[in-house]
C-alpha positions as CSV (number, residue, x, y, z in Angstrom):
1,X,-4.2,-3.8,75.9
2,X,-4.5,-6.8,78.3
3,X,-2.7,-10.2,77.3
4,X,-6.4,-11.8,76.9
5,X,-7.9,-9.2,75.2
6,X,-4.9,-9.5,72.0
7,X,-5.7,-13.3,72.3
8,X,-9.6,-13.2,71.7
9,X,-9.0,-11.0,69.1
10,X,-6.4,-12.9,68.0
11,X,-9.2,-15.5,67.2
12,X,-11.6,-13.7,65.9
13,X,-9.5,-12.5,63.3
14,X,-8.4,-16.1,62.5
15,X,-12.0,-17.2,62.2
16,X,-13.0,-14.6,59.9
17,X,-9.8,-15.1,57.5
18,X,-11.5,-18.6,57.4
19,X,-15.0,-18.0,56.3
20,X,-13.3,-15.7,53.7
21,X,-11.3,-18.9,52.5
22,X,-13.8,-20.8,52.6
23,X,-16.0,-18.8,51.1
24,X,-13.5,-17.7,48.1
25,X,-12.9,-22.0,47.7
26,X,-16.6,-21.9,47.4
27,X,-17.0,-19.6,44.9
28,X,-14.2,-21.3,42.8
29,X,-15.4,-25.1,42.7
30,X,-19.1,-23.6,41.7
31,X,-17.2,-21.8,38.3
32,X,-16.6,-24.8,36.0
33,X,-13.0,-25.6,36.1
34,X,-10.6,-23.4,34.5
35,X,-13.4,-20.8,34.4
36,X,-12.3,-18.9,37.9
37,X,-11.2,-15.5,35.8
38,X,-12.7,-16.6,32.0
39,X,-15.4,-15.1,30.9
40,X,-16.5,-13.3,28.0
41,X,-14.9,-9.9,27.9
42,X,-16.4,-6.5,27.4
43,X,-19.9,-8.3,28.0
44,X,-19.6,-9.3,24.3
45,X,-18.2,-11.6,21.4
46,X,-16.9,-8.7,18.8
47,X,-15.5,-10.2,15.5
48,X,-13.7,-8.1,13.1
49,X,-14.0,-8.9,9.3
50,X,-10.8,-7.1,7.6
51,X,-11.0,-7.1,4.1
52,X,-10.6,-5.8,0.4
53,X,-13.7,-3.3,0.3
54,X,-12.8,-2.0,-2.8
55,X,-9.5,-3.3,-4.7
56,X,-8.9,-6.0,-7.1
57,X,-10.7,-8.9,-4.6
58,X,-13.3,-7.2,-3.1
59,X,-15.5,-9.5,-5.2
60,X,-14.5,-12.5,-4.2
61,X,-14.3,-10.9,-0.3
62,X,-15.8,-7.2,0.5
63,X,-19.0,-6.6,1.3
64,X,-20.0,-10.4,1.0
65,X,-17.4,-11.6,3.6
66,X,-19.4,-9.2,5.9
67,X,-22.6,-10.6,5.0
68,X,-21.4,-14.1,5.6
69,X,-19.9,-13.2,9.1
70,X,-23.4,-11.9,9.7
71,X,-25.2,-14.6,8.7
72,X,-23.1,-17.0,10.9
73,X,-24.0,-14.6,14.0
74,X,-27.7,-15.2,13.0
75,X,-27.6,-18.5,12.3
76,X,-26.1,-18.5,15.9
77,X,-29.0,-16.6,17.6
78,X,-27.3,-13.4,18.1
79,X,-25.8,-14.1,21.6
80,X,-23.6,-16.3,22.9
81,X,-23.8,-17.5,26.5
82,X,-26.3,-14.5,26.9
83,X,-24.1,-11.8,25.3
84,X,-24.5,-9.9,21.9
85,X,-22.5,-10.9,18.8
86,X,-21.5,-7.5,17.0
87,X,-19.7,-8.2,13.7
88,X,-17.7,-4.9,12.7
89,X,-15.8,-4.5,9.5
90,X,-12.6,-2.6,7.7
91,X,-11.3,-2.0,4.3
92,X,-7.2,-3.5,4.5
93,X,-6.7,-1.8,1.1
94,X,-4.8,-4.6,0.8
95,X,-1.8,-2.6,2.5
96,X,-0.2,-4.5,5.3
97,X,0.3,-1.5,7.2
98,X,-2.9,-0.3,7.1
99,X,-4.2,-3.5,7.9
100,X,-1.5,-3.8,11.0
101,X,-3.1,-0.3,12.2
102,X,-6.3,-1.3,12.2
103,X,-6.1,-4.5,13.8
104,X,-3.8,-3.1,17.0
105,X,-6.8,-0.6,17.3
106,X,-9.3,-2.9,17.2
107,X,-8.1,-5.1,19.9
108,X,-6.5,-1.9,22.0
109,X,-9.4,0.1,21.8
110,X,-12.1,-1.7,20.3
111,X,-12.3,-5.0,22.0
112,X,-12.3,-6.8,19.0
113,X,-11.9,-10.6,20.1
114,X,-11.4,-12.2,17.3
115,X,-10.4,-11.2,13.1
116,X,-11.6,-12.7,9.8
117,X,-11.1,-12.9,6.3
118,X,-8.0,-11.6,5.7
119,X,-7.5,-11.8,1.9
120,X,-3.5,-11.0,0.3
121,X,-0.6,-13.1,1.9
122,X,1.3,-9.9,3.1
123,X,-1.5,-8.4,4.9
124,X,-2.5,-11.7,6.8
125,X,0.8,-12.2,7.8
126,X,1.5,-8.8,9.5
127,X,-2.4,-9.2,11.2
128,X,-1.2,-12.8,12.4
129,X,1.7,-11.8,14.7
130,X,-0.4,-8.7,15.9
131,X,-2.9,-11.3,17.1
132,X,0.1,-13.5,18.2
133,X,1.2,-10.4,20.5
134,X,-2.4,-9.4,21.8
135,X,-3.6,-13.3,22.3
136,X,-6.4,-12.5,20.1
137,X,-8.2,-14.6,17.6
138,X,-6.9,-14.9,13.4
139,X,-9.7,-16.3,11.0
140,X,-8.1,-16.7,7.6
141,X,-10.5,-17.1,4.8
142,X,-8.8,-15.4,2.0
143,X,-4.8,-15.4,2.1
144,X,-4.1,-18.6,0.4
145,X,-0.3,-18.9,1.1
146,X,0.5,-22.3,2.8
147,X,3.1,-20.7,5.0
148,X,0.3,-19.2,7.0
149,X,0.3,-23.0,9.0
150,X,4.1,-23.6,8.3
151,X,7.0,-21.6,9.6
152,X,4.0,-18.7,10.6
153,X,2.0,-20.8,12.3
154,X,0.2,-19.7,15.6
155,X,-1.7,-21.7,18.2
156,X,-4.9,-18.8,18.3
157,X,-5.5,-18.9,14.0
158,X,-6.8,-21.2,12.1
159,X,-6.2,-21.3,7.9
160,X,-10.2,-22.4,5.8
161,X,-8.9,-21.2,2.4
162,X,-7.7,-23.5,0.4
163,X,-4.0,-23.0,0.4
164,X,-1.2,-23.1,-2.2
165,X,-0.1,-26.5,-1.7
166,X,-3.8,-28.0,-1.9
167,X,-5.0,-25.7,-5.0
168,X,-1.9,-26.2,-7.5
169,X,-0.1,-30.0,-6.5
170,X,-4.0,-30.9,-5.6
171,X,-5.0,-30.2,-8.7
172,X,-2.2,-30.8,-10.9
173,X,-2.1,-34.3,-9.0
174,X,-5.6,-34.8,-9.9
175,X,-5.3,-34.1,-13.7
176,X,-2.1,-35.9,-14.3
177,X,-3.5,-39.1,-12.7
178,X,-6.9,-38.6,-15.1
179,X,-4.5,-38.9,-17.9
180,X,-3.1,-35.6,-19.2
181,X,0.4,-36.1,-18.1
182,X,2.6,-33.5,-19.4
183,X,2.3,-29.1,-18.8
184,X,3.6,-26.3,-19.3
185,X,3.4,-23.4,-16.7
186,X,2.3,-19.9,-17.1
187,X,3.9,-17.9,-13.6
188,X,3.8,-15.0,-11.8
189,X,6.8,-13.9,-11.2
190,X,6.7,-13.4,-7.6
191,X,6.8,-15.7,-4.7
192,X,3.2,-16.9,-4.4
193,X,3.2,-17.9,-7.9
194,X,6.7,-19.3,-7.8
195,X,5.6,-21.6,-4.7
196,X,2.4,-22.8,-6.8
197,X,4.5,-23.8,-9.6
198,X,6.9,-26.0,-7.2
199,X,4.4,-27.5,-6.1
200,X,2.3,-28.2,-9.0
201,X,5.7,-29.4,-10.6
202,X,6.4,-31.5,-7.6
203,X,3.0,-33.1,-7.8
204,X,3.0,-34.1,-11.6
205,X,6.6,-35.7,-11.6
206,X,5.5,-38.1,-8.5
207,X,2.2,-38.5,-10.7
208,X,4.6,-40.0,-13.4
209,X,3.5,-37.0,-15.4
210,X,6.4,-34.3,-17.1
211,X,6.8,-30.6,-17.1
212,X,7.6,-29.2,-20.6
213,X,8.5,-25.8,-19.6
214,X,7.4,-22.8,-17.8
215,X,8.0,-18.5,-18.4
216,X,6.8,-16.1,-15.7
217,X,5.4,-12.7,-16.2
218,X,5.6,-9.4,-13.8
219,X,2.3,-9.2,-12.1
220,X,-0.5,-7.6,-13.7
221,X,0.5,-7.9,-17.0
222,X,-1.7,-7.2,-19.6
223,X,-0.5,-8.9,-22.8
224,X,0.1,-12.7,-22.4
225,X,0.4,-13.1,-26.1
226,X,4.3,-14.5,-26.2
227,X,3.3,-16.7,-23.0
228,X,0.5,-18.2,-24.6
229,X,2.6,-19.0,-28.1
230,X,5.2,-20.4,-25.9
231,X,3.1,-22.6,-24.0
232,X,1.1,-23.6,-27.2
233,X,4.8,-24.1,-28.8
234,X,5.6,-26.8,-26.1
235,X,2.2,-29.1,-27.3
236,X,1.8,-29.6,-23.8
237,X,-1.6,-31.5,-22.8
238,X,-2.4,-28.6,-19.8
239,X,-1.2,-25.4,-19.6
240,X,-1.0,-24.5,-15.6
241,X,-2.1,-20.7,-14.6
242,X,0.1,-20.1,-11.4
243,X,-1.4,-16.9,-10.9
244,X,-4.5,-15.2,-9.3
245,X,-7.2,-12.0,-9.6
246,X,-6.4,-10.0,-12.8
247,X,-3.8,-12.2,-13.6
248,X,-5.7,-15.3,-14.2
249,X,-8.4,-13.5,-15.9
250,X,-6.4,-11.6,-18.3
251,X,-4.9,-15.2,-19.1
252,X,-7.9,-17.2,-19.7
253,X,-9.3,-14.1,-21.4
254,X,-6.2,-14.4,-24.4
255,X,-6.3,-18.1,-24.1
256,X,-9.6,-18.0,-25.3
257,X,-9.0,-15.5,-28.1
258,X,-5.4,-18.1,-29.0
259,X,-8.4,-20.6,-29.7
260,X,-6.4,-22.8,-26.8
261,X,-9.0,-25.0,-26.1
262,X,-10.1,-25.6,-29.4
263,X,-6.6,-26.9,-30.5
264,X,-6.5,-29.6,-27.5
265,X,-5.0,-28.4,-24.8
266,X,-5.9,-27.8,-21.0
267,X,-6.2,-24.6,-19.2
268,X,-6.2,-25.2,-15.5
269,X,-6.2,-22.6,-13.4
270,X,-5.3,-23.2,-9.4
271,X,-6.5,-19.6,-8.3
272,X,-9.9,-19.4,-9.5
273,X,-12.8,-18.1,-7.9
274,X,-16.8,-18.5,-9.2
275,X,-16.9,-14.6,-9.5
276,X,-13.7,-14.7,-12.0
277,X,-15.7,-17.1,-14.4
278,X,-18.7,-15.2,-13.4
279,X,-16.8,-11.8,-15.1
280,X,-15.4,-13.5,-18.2
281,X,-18.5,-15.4,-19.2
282,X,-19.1,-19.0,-20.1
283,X,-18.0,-18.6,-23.7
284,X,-15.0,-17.7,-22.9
285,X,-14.3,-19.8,-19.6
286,X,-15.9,-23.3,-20.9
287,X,-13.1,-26.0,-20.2
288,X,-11.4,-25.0,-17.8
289,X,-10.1,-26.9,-14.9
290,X,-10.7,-25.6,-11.2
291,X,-10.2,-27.1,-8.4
292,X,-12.1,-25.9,-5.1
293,X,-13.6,-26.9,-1.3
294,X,-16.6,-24.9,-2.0
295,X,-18.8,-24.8,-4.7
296,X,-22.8,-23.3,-4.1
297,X,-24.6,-26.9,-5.6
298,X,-22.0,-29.3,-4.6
299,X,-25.0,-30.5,-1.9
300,X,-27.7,-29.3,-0.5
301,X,-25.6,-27.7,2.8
302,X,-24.5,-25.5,0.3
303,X,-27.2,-24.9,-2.3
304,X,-29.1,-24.0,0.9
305,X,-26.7,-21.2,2.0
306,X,-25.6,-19.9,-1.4
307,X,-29.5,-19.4,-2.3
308,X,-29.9,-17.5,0.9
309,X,-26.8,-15.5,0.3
310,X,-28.3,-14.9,-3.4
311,X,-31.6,-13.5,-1.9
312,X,-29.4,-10.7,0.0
313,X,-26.7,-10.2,-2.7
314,X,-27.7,-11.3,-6.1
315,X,-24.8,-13.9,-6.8
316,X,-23.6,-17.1,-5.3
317,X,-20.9,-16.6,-2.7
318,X,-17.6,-18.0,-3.7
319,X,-15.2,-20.2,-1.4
320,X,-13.3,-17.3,0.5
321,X,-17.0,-15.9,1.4
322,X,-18.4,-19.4,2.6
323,X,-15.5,-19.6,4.4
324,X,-15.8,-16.9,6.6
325,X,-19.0,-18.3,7.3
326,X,-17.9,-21.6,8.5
327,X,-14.8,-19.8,10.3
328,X,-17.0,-17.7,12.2
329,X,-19.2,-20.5,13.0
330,X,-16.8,-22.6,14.0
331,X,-15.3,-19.7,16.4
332,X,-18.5,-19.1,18.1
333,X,-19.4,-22.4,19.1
334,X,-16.0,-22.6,20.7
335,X,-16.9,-19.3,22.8
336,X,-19.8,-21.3,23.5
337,X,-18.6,-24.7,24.6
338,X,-15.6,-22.9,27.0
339,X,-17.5,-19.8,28.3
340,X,-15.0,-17.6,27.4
341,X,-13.7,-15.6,24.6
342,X,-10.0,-15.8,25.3
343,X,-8.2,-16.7,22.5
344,X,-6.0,-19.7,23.6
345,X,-9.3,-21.9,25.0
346,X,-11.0,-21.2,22.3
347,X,-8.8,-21.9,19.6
348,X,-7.3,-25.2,21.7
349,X,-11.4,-26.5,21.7
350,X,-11.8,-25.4,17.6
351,X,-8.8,-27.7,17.1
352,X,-11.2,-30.4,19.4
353,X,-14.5,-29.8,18.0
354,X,-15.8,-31.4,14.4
355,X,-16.4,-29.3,11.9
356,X,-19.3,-29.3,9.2
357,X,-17.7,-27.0,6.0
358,X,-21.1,-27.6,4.3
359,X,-21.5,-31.0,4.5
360,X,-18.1,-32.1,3.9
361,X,-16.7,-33.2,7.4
362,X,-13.6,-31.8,8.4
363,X,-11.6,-31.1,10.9
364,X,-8.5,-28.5,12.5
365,X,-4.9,-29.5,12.8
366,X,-2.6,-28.4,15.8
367,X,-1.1,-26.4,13.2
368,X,-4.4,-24.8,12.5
369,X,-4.9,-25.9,8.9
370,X,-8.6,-26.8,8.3
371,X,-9.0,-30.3,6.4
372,X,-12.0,-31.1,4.1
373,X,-11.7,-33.0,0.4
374,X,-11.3,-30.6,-2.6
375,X,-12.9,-30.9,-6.1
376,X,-11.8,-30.8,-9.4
377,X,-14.1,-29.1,-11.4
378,X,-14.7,-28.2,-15.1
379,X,-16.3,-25.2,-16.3
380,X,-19.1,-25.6,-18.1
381,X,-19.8,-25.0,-22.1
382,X,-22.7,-22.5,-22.4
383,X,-25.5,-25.1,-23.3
384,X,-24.6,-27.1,-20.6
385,X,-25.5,-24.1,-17.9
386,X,-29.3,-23.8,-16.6
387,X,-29.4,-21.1,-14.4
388,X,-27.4,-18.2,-12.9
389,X,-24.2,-19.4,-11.7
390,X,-24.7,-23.0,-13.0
391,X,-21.0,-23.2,-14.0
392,X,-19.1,-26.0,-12.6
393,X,-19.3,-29.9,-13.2
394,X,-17.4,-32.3,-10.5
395,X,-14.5,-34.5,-12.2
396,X,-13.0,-36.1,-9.2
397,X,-12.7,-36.1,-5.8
398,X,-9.4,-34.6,-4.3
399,X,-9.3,-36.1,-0.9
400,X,-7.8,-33.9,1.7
401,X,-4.6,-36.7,2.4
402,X,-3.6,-35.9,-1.0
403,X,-4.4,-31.9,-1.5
404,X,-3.1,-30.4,2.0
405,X,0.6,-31.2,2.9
406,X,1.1,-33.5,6.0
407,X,2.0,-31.9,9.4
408,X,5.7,-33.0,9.3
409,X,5.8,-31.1,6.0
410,X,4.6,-28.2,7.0
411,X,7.3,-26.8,9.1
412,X,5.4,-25.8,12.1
413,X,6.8,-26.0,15.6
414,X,3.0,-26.6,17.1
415,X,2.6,-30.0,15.1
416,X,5.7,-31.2,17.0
C-alpha cells in the first residue's frame, strides 16, 4: 500500500477512536457520579426474610416477619426506581447450617440482594460473614447478641433489635435508679445469658445498687422451683430473668405460682416479647418489668401500624416483627436515594440517612447499631387492661446514651 494511503487511514482511524472517547466520556458524565456500572441488579430489589417458621420463636418472627417485610414493600409502592420489590422467605430451623445453605443459594442462585430477620445468635452470625463474602445486604431484627456490632461487625449489616447490652444493663440501670437497688439473678447457663447477666451486674453496681447472688440453669429447664426459693431466700428487691423464649416463660409461669410478686419482690425480665405475656396471660404476668423500643400504643406511628398488622394477623406485632419493617424500609430508601442495590452504597447511605423507628428518631452507627430510646415498661394487672393486647404501662424513659454501649466499647474495627 502507498505511503499516503497508510497515512489517511492512519487518520481516519485516529478520528474515529475519538468520537468513541468522546462519546463513552459522554455517556459517563450523564450517569450520576459513581453510577457508571451501578444499577439495580437482576432488574429487581429481592429481599430475603430468613426466619423461625416453626420452632420455639416463630411467634415472635415467622410468618409475621414476612408480613412486615411486605408491608414495608407496599408502603413503598412496590417498585423502586421503576423495578419490582419481591420479598421471598425461608424457615432457618434455627440451625446455622441450614441457614448458611440457604443464604449462599439465595445470593448464588437467587439474586437475593439483601437478608432479614434473622432471629438465634448462632444462625445470624454464620449468615453475616456469608453476606460479608458475597457483599450482600444483613438486616438483623431478631438475634439480640450485642457482638453482632462488636468484634462481628460488618460495614453491609445493620443490628434494629434491641441488643444484650441495651435490654439487661438498660433495664437493670433503669430500675436500680427508680429505687429498688439490690437483685438476684436467675441465668441461663450459656453464653447469651452469661453476657446479660454481666451486664445487668455491671449496670446496677455503677447505679449504686448490689447484686445478692445469682444460680444458672441448663437451657430449657422445666422446673425452676430451687431457683425461685433461692432467689426468694436472698430477699432481694428484683429478681433479674437472664434468659429468653421457653425459658423466660417457664420462669414467670412458677414465679407466679411461688406468689413472688405478692411477697414484694420484682420480676424483671430483659428478654420479653408482647407474645410471651400474650401466652401466659395477664394474671399470671401482672408486675412485671420489661423493657423494649417497640411497643404497638407507645404513639400513634405505632398504634397505626400494629392495628393494620392486627387486621391481617389477629395480634399486635412485637418488636422483632416491627423491626423488620423499619429495617426493610430503611433498606429501600437507600436503593432509592443511590440507584443501586449494591450492598456497600447502600448500607454507607443507611448509615447517612435519618431514621423514623415509629416515631422515635433514630439513627445508624458506622458500626451498624441502630439507636432509638428504650422503655421500661410494667405489665399490667388484669383490671387495668381494656382491650386485646392492652398490656404494657411506660415507667421511664431509657435514653439510647444510656441503653446501647458506646462505639469505643463495642470493639468494632469500623467505628475506628
Amino acid at each position: 500500500m502507498p505511503k499516503a494511503r497508510l497515512k489517511r487511514s492512519s487518520k481516519r482511524s485516529s478520528k474515529r477512536s475519538s468520537l468513541l472517547l468522546c462519546a463513552a466520556a459522554a455517556l459517563s458524565l450523564a450517569l450520576p457520579a459513581g453510577r457508571a456500572a451501578a444499577q439495580i441488579s437482576g432488574d429487581a430489589v429481592r429481599i430475603g426474610v430468613l426466619t423461625d417458621m416453626s420452632g420455639p420463636f416463630s411467634d415472635i418472627g415467622g410468618k409475621g416477619s414476612v408480613l412486615a417485610a411486605e408491608m414495608a414493600a407496599q408502603d413503598f409502592g412496590g417498585t423502586v426506581k421503576g423495578k419490582p420489590i419481591q420479598i421471598v422467605s425461608a424457615d432457618h430451623q434455627n440451625k446455622p447450617d441450614v441457614g448458611s445453605s440457604i443464604a449462599r443459594a439465595w445470593f448464588d442462585r437467587d439474586g437475593i440482594d439483601a437478608v432479614a430477620d434473622l432471629p438465634v445468635t448462632s444462625v445470624a452470625l454464620a449468615v453475616l460473614e456469608i453476606t460479608r463474602e458475597k457483599k450482600r445486604t444483613a438486616l438483623i431484627a431478631g438475634a439480640a447478641a450485642s457482638d453482632l456490632t462488636g468484634r462481628f461487625c460488618s460495614p453491609t449489616s445493620t443490628h434494629w433489635a434491641d441488643d444484650s447490652t441495651a435490654l439487661a444493663s438498660g433495664t437493670a440501670k433503669a430500675v436500680t435508679k427508680a429505687g429498688e437497688a439490690s437483685w438476684f439473678f436467675i441465668t441461663a447457663d450459656y453464653a447469651f445469658g452469661q453476657a446479660m447477666e454481666r451486664d445487668a451486674t455491671a449496670a446496677v453496681t455503677a447505679a449504686g445498687g448490689t447484686v445478692k447472688g445469682h444460680v444458672r440453669h441448663p437451657l430449657a429447664t422445666p422446673d425452676f422451683s430451687s431457683y425461685l426459693l433461692q432467689a426468694q431466700a436472698s430477699q432481694a428487691q428484683v429478681i433479674g430473668l437472664a434468659s429468653a423464649g421457653g425459658d423466660t416463660i417457664n420462669a414467670i409461669k412458677q414465679a407466679a405460682e411461688f406468689g413472688i410478686a405478692g411477697s414484694g419482690q420484682r420480676v424483671a425480665g430483659f428478654l420479653v416479647f408482647l407474645s410471651d405475656v400474650h401466652s401466659v396471660g395477664l394474671p399470671v404476668a401482672k408486675g412485671l418489668l420489661v423493657s423494649t423500643g417497640f411497643y404497638w400504643d407507645q404513639n400513634e406511628a405505632a398504634r397505626a401500624f400494629g392495628k393494620r398488622f392486627f387486621a391481617k394477623t389477629g395480634r399486635m406485632p412485637t418488636k422483632q416483627q416491627a423491626s423488620v419493617y423499619a429495617s426493610v424500609t430503611q433498606y429501600l430508601k437507600a436503593v432509592d436515594a443511590t440507584g443501586t442495590d449494591e450492598a456497600g452504597p447502600v448500607n454507607r447511605t443507611m448509615r447517612e440517612m435519618p431514621v423514623d423507628y415509629f416515631g422515635h428518631p433514630a439513627s445508624i452507627r458506622a458500626d451498624g447499631r441502630v439507636l432509638y430510646d428504650l422503655t421500661l415498661y410494667e405489665v399490667k394487672a388484669p383490671a387495668e387492661s381494656k382491650a386485646p393486647y392492652d398490656y404494657y404501662k411506660p415507667l421511664a424513659t431509657i435514653p439510647a446514651a444510656e441503653a446501647f454501649r458506646s462505639e469505643g466499647e463495642s470493639g468494632c474495627t469500623l467505628a475506628r
